[in-house]
N, C-alpha and C positions, 0 to 999 in steps of 0.2 A: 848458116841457115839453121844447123841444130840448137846452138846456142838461143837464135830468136824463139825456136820452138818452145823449147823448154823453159825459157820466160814468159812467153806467152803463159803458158800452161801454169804457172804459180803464180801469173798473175791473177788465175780464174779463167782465160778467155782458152780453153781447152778447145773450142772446137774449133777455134783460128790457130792454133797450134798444133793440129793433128792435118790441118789445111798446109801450115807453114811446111810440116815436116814431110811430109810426102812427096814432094820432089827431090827434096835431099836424099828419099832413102831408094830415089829410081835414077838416077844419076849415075851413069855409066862409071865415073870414077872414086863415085863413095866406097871407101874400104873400111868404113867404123858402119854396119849397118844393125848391131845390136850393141846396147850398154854394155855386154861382157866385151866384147871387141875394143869400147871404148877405154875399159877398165883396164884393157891391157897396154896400152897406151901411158898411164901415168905411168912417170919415173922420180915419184916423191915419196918421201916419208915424213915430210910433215903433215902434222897432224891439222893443222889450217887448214891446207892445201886439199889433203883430202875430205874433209869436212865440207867443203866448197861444192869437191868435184860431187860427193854423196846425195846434196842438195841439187845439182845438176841433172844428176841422174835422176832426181824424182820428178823433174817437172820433165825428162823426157820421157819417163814409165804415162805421164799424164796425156803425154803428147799421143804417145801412140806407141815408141819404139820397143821393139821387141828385148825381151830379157836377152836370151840367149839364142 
């Protein structure tokens, strides 16, 4: 469901994304409920990979999700 958010939100459609995202982040067993959380989550050092996830993170900062 964040993944949909945060496309939504780089697609443009931010406030169908900030709609998407808000069940996800009231979801009794969400445990990524801010981008630092999520960020602790990767176990990459590619530089791809994190490039990817960076661009992720912007369209959920777009969505609504909280930094930290």
């Amino acid at each position: 469901m964040a993944e949909f958010a945060g496309a939504l939100a780089l697609a443009g459609h931010e406030a169908d994304a900030r709609t998407t995202l808000q069940p996800y982040l009231s979801l009794a067993g969400t445990r990524s409920r801010t981008i630092a959380a999520l960020k602790k989550q990767v176990n990459s050092d590619s530089a791809a990979y994190l490039a990817m996830h960076e661009r992720f993170y912007e369209g959920l900062r777009k969505a609504g999700m909280p930094e930290d």
